[in-house]
N, C-alpha and C positions, 0 to 999 in steps of 0.2 A: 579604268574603263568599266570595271563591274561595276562601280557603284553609281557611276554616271547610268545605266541600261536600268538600274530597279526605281520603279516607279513612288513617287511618295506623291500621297494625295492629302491635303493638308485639313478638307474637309471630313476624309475617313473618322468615322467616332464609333468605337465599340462599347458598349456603358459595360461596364461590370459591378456587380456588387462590390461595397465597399469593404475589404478584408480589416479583420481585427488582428492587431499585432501586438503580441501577450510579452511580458518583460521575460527574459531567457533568467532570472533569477526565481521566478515562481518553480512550487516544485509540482509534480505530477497532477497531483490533487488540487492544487488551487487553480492550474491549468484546466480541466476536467470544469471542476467549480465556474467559472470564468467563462467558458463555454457557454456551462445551462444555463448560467444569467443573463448571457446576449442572446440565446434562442429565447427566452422566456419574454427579455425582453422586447424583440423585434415583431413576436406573436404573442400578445398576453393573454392568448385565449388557449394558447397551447400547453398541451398536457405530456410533460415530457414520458416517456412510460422506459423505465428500467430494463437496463438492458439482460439477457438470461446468465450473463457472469455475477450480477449479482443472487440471481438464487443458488446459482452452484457455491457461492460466497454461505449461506446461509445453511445451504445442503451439506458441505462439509462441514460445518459448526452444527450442526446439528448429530451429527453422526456420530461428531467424538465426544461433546459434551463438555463440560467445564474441566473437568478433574482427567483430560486422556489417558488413557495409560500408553507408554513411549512402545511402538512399535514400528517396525520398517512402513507400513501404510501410512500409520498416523504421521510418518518425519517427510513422506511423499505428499501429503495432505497439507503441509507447514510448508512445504517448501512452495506450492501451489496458492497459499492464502497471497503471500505478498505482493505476488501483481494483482491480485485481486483487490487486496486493499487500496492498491493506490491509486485506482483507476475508478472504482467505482463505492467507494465506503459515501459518498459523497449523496448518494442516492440514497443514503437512509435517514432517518428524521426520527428524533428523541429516544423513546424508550428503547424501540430497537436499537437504535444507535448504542445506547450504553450497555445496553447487554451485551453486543456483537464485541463493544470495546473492552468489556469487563472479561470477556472470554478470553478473547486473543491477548488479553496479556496474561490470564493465567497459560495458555500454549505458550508466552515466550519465557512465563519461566519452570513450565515444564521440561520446557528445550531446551534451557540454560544450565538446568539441574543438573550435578556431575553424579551426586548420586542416583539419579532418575535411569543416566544413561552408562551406569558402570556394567550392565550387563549384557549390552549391545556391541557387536565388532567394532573395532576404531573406526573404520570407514564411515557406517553410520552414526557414529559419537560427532566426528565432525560435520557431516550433514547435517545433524541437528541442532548442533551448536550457532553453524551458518545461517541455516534457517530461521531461528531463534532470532537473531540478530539481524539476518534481513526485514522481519516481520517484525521488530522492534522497529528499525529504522522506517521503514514506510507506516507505520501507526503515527512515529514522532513527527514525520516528514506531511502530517495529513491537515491540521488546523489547532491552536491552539485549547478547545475544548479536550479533544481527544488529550491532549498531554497532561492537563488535570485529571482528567480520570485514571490515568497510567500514574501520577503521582500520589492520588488520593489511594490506591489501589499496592502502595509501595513497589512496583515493579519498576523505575527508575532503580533506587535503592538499594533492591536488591540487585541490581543487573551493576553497581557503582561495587558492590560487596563483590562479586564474581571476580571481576577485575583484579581484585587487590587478592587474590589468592593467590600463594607461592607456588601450587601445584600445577597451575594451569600456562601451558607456554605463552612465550612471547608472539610465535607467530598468532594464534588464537584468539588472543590479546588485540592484535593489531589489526582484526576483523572489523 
């Protein structure tokens, strides 16, 4: 009896824009990517203007510099790049792009360094370790450009060497 009382009107038409539906195999970044290419292309007059996550992206690379030295701020810093990088690396174009990329992989193997972080409490040994490795994976997870620069750069290589160390656990390992 309820569904007999609700009215259906067959001429009712509500237009909505047409939704773009992205393959659930994309990862963050090409998500993101994918996006700017359908605003860009729906308004090809539109100027997409960067959102302020990526200067604080910029602002903390600037701060520490190539060569950081590992400190509780700097591994709070590392641990902050990653969603950084996966949402909006995408918003940079050439040379900055290789610098930003050149950098962050010297942070992921400053953050990988055992000897970098033997002077630090455990707690934050593995925070940085994590860190390291998260902002490894979202650099990797970003476009296939960025992953030449991370192999031209030996940071693949060296992060394959870290691995194969007997000193380092298994659960660590399995990060």
């Amino acid at each position: 009896m309820y569904l007999a009382s609700i009215g259906y009107d067959p001429y009712a038409f509500n237009p909505s824009p047409l939704s773009y539906i992205i393959s659930p195999t994309y990862t963050y970044y090409q998500k993101n990517d994918n996006r700017m290419k359908a605003k860009l292309q729906h308004d090809s007059s539109a100027h997409i203007k960067s959102p302020p996550s990526v200067t604080n992206l910029t602002k903390l690379i600037q701060a520490y510099g190539n060569n950081p030295e590992v400190t509780p701020k700097w591994i709070i810093a590392l641990e902050q790049c990653h969603g950084l990088v996966s949402n909006f690396l995408h918003y940079l174009q050439g040379d900055e792009l290789h610098k930003i990329v050149v950098t962050l992989g010297k942070w992921v193997l400053s953050a990988l360094s055992l000897t970098a972080l033997s002077g630090l409490p455990p707690g934050l040994n593995v925070r940085a370790l994590k860190g390291g490795l998260m902002l490894m994976e979202a650099l990797c997870s970003c476009s296939s450009a960025i992953v030449d620069v991370l192999l031209k750069e030996n940071v693949v290589h060296k992060l394959m060497k870290m691995v194969a160390e007997p000193n380092l656990g298994s659960p660590t390992k399995l990060l």
